[in-house]
KEBATI-179135 format. One line per field, with one value per residue (C-alpha): residue in three letters; residue number from 1; x, y, z. Coordinates in Angstrom, 3 decimals, m for minus. Example, Ala and Ser with C-alpha at 12.3 -4.5 7.8 and 13.67 -1.06 7.14 Angstrom:
% residues 2
tordo	ALA SER;
koltor	1 2;
x	12.300 13.670;
y	m4.500 m1.060;
z	7.800 7.140;
//
This chain:
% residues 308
tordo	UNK UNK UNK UNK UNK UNK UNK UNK UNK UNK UNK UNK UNK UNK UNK UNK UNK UNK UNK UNK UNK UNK UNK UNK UNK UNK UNK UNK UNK UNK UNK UNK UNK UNK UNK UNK UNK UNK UNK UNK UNK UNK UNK UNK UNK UNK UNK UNK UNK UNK UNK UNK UNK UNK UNK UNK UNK UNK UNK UNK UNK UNK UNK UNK UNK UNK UNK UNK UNK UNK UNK UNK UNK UNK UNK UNK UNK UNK UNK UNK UNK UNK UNK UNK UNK UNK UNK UNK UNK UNK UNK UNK UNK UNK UNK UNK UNK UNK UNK UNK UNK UNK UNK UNK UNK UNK UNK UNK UNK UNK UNK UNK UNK UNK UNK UNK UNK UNK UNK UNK UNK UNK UNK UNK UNK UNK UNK UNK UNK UNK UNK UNK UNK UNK UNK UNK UNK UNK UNK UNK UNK UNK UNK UNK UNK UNK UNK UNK UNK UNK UNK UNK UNK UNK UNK UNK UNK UNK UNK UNK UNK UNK UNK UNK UNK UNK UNK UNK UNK UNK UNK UNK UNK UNK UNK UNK UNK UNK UNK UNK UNK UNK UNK UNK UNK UNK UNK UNK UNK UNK UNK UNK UNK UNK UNK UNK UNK UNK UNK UNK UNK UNK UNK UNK UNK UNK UNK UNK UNK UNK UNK UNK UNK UNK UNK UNK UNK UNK UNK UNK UNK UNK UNK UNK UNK UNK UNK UNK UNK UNK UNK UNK UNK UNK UNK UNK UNK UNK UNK UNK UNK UNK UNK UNK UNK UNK UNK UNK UNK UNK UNK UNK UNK UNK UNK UNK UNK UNK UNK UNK UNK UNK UNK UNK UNK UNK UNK UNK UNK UNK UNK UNK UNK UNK UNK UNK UNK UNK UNK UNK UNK UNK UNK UNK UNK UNK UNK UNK UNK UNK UNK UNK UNK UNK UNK UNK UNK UNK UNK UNK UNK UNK UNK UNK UNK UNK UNK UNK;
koltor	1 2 3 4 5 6 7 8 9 10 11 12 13 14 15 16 17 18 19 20 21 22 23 24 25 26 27 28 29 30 31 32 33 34 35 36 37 38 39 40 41 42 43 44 45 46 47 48 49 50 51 52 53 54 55 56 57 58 59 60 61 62 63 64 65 66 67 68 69 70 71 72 73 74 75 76 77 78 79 80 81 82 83 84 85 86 87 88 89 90 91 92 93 94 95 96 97 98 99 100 101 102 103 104 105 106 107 108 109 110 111 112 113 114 115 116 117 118 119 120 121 122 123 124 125 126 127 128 129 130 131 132 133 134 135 136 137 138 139 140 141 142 143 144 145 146 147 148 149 150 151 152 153 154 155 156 157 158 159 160 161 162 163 164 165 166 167 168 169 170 171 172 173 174 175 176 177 178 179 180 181 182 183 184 185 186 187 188 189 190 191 192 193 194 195 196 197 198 199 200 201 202 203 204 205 206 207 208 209 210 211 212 213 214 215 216 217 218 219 220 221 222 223 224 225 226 227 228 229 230 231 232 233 234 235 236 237 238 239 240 241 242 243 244 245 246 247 248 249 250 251 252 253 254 255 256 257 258 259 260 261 262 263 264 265 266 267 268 269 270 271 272 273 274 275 276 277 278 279 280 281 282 283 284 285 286 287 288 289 290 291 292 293 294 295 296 297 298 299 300 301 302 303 304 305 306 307 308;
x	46.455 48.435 47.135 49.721 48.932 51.067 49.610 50.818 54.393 54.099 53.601 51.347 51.586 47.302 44.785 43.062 44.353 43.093 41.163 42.415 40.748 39.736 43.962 45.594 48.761 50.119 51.281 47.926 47.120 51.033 51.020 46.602 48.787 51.090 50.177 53.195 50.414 48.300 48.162 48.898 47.882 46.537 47.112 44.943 44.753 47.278 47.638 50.429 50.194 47.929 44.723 42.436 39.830 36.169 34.163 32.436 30.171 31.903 30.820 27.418 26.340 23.815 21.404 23.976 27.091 28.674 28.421 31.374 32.769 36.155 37.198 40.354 41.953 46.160 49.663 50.943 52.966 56.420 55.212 54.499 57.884 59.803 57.790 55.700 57.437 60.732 57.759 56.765 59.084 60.732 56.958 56.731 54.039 53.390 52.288 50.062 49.801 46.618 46.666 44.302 44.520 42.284 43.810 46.061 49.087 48.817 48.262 51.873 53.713 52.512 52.926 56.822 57.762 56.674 58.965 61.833 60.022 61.068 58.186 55.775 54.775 51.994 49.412 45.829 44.375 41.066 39.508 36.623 37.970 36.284 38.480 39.043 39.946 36.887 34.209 34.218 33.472 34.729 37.549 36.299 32.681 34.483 35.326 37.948 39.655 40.043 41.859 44.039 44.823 45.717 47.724 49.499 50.989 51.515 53.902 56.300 55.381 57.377 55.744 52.096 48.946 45.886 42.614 39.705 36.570 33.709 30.045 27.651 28.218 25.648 27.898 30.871 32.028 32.586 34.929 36.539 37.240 39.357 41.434 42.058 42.844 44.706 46.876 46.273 47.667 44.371 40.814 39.566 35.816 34.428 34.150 31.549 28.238 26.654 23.874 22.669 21.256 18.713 18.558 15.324 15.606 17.483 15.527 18.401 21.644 23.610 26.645 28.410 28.549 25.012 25.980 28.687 30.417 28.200 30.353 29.759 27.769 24.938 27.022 28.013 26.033 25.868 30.005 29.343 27.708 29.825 32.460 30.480 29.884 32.952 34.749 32.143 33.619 36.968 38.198 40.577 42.450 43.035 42.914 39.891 40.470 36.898 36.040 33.054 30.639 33.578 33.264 33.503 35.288 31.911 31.447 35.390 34.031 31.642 33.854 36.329 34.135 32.015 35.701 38.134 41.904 42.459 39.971 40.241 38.710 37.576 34.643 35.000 38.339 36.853 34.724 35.819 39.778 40.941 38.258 40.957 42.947 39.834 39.049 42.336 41.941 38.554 39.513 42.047 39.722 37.195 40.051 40.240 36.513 36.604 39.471 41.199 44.702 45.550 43.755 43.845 41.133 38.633 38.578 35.792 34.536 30.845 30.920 31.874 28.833 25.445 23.077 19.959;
y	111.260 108.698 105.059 102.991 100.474 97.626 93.855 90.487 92.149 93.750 96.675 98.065 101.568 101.018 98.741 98.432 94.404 92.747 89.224 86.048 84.740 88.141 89.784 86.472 86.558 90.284 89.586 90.311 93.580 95.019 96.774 98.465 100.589 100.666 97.889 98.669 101.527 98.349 97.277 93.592 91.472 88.235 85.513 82.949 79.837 77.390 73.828 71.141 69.987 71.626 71.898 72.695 73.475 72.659 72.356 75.075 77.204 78.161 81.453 83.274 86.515 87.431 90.845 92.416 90.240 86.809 82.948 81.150 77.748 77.624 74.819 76.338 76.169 77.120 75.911 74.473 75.755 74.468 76.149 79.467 79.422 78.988 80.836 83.571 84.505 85.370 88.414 89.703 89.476 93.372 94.620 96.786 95.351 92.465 89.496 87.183 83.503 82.111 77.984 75.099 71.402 68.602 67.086 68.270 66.931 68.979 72.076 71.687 70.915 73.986 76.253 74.322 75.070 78.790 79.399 80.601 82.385 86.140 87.839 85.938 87.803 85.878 82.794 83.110 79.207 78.766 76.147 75.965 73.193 69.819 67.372 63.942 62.500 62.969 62.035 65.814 67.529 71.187 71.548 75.441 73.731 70.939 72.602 69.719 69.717 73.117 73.850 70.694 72.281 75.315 74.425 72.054 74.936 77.392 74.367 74.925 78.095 81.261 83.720 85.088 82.994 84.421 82.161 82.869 81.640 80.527 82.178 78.698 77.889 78.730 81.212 82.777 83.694 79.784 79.405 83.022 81.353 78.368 80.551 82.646 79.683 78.017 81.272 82.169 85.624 87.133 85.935 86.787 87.039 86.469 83.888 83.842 82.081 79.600 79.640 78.545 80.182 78.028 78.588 79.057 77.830 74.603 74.367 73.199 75.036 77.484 75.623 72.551 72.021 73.615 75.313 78.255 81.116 83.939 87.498 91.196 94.077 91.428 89.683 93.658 93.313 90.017 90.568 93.388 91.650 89.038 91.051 93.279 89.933 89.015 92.098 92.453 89.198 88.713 91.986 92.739 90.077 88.894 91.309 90.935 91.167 91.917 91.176 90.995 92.751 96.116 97.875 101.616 103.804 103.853 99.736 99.336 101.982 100.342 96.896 98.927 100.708 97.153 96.064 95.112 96.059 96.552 95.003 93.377 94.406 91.107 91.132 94.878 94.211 92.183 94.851 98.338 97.612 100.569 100.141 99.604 102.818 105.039 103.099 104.041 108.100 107.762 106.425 109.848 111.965 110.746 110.694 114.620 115.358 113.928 115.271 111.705 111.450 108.246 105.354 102.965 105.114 104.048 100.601 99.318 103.338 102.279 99.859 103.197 104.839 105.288 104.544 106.331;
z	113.088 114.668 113.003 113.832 116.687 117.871 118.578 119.484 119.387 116.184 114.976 112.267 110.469 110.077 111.161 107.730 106.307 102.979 104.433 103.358 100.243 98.524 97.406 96.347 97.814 97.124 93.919 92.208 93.176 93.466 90.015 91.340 94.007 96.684 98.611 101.161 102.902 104.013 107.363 106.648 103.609 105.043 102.395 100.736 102.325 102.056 102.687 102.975 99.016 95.965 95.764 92.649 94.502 93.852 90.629 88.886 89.174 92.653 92.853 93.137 93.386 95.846 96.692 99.659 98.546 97.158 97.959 97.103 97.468 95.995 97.872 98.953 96.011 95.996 95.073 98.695 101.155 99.144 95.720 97.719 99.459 95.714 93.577 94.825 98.265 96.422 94.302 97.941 100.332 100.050 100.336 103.163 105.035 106.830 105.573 107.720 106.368 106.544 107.248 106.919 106.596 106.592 109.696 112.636 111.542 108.356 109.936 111.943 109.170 106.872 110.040 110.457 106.460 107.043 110.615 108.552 106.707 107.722 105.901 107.417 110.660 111.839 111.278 111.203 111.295 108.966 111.516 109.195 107.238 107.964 110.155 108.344 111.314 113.256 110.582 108.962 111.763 111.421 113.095 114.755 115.834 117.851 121.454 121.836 119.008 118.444 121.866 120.774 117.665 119.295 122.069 119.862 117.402 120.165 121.629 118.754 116.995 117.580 115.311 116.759 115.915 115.150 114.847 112.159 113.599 111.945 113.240 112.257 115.596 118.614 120.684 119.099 123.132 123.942 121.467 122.047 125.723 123.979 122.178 124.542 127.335 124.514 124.312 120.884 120.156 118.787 117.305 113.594 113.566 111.134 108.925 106.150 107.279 105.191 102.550 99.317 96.148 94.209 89.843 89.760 85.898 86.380 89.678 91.152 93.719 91.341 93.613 92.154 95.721 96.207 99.599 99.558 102.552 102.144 102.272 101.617 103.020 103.917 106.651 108.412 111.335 111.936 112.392 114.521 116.946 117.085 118.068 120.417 122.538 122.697 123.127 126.309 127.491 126.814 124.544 126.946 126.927 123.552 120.393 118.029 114.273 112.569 109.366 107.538 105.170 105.323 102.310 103.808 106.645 107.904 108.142 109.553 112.253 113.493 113.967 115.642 118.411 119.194 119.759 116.507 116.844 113.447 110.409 107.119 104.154 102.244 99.274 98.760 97.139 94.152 93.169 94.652 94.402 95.966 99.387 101.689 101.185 100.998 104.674 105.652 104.630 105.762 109.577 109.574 108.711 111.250 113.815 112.782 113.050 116.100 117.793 118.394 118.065 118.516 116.932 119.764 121.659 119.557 119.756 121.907 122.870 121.751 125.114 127.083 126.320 127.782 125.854 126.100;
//
């Protein structure tokens, strides 16, 4: 079966990525398997200088997945470039940086340090970072900044960009539009949503910061749909990169007919290390059940069909 599909000017042997956040940076996982038969490895987040990230407990397990508030924690853009780049850069697979900063300005300059970087294929902007500059407002809830931020990176950037967006908003399709009229390259949806888990003990948040991003199977639908609305909308012109709650073939299926180009596998990887390959082998054989030889006629096919 034919996986390989080709987006934003690159191409991928799969559509199966590891999410930002969940694989570290490659080096963590390259002595688990071959991490060469991923799609992409989208990186953890990182910023202009270091960041140690919130206080403990960060991390919280839930019924149907995992709160966690980590607070972004990584060794800057320089430290990356000098010390762990020089481990990952004869993988063969692309590697997608993901960025945030706490204002605009820090954005550009991580995105201008990684340019000439030749692994680096492509940036995918966390815009769920709170904006210093405008009183902590996130930066992917503000319509106005977040086309600023946008169009200001596309002005210099030569590599694609790729734009995670958060689902606490009201409708995920408004901000779709402003990536896609700020020519970003693709959208990521989703992000995790927000909740809390209370100790019941302490009677207290389990959180040092008492709220966390909820993630894992719990979040599967709720991803689905976003995707489905906007793939109804504006799928056509823009890829869509779904993540969210994937833990099976099964769950990367059903983001890929509401409309995903390709998927990342996020929580899974913490607990069922060797998810994304078995989603890989299970999209073939699917592909072979069904008689579908290429991958790329999947994507969206559940909008093609009556339903009755």
């Amino acid at each position: 079966m034919d996986l390989e599909i080709t987006l934003f000017g690159l191409k991928f042997k799969n559509p199966v990525w590891v999410a930002s956040g969940t694989f570290g940076y490659g080096v963590e996982a390259k002595d688990i398997y071959d991490i060469s038969k991923l799609g992409a490895v989208v990186t953890k987040g990182l910023s202009l200088r270091p960041r140690e990230g919130n206080a403990t407990p960060r991390i919280a397990e839930t019924p149907c997945g995992m709160l966690n508030s980590i607070g972004l924690q990584n060794p800057g853009v320089e430290a990356f470039i000098k010390k762990i780049y020089p481990i990952i850069k004869n993988i063969d697979t692309h590697f997608i940086a993901n960025v945030f900063g706490e204002t605009e300005e820090e954005y550009i300059e991580v995105i201008k340090s990684l340019e000439t970087v030749d692994k680096i294929s492509a940036y995918e902007l966390n815009v769920s970072c709170p904006n210093v500059k405008k009183g902590g407002v996130v930066f992917g809830q503000d319509p106005y900044v977040l086309r600023h931020l946008i169009e200001s990176i596309k002005s210099f950037a030569k590599k694609p960009l790729l734009v995670k967006l958060s689902p606490n908003v009201t409708d995920i399709t408004e901000f779709a539009k402003i990536c896609l009229e700020a020519s970003a390259d693709g959208i990521v949806l989703i992000n995790t949503l927000i909740g809390i888990k209370i100790d019941i003990e302490n009677q207290r948040p389990f959180l040092a910061t008492k709220t966390g991003g909820l993630s894992g199977p719990a979040i599967l639908p709720i991803a689905v749909r976003m995707i489905w609305q906007t793939y109804e909308k504006y799928g056509k012109a823009i890829p869509i990169i779904g993540v969210g709650g994937i833990t099976t073939y099964q769950d990367a299926l059903e983001h890929i007919l509401a409309g995903a180009s390709a998927v990342q596998v996020g929580t899974a990887n913490f607990y069922k290390p060797l998810a994304p390959l078995e989603i890989i082998d299970g999209i073939s054989s699917y592909m072979s059940k069904k008689k579908i030889k290429n991958f790329k006629d999947l994507i969206g096919k559940a909008h093609r069909l009556d339903i009755k």
